[in-house]
Backbone bond lengths (Angstrom), bond angles and torsions (degrees), N, CA, C in turn:
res aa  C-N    CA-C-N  psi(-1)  N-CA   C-N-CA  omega(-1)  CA-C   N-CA-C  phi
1 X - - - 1.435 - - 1.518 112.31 -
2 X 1.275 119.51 -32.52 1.558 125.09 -160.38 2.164 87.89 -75.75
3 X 0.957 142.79 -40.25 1.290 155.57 -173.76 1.816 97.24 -47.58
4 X 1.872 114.62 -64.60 1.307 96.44 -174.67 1.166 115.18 -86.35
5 X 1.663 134.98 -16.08 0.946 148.39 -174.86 1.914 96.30 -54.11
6 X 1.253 106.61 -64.32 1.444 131.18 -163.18 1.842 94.99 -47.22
7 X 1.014 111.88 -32.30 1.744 113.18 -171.85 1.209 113.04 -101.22
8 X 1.762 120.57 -6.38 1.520 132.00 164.21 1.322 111.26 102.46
9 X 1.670 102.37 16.01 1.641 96.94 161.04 1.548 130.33 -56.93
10 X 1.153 109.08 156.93 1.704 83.97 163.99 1.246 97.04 -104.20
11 X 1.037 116.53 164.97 1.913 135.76 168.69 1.542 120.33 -135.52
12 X 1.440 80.62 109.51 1.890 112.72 -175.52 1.988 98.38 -58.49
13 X 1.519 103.80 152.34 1.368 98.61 165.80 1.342 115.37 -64.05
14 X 1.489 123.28 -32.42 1.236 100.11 -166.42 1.640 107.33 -94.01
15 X 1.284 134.39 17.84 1.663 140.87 141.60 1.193 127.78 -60.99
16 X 1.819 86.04 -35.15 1.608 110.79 -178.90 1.960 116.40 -51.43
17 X 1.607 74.27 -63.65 1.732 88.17 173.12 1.197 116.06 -80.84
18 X 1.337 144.97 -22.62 1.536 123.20 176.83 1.973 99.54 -74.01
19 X 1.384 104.09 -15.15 1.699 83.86 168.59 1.216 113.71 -84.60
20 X 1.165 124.52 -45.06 1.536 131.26 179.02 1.804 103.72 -33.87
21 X 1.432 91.56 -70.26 1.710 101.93 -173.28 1.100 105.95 -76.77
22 X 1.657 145.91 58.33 1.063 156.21 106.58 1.362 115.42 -38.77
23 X 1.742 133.89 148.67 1.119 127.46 127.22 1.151 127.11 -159.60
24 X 1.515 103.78 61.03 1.553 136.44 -157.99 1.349 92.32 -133.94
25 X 1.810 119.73 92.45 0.982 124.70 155.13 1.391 138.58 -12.12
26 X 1.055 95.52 -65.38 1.803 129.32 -175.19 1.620 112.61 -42.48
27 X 1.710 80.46 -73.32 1.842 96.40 163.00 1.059 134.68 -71.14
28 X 1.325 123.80 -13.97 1.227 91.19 174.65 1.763 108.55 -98.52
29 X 1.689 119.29 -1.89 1.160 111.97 149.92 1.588 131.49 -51.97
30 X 1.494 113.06 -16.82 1.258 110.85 -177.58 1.304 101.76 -89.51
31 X 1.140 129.50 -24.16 1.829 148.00 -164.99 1.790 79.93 -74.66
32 X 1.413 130.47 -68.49 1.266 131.38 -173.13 1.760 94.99 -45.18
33 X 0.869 111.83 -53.47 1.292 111.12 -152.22 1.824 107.56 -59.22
34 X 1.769 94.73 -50.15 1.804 89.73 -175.17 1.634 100.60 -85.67
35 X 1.237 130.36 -1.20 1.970 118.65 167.78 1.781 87.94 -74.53
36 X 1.237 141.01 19.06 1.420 126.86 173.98 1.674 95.63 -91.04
37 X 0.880 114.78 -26.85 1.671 123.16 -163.26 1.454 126.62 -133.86
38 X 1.168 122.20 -13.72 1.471 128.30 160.70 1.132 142.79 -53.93
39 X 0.864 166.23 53.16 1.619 170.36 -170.67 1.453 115.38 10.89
40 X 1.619 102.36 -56.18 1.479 106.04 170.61 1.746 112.39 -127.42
41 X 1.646 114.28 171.06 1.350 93.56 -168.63 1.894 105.42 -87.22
42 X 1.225 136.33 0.92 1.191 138.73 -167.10 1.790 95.10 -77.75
43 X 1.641 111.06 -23.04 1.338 113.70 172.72 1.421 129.67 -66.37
44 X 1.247 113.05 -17.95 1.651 156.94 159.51 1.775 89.20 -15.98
45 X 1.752 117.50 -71.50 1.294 131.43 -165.22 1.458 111.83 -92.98
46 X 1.478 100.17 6.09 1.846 75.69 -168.10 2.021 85.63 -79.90
């Protein structure tokens, strides 16, 4: 969370928790990867 927050996303609870309740390495490196460039964080999953 601190990643989109840090760039002035906002982050909804329920973004909140599908990151939290991650624990798929992989993905959620890719989740890091597109909050580098997204506009908003719900864009995170598309």
């Amino acid at each position: 969370m601190r990643f989109p927050e840090a760039r002035g996303l906002e982050v909804s609870a329920e973004v909140r928790e599908r990151i939290r309740g991650c624990t798929d390495l992989d993905l959620l490196e890719r989740w890091i990867g597109r909050a580098a460039v997204v506009e908003s964080a719900g864009q995170v999953f598309d």
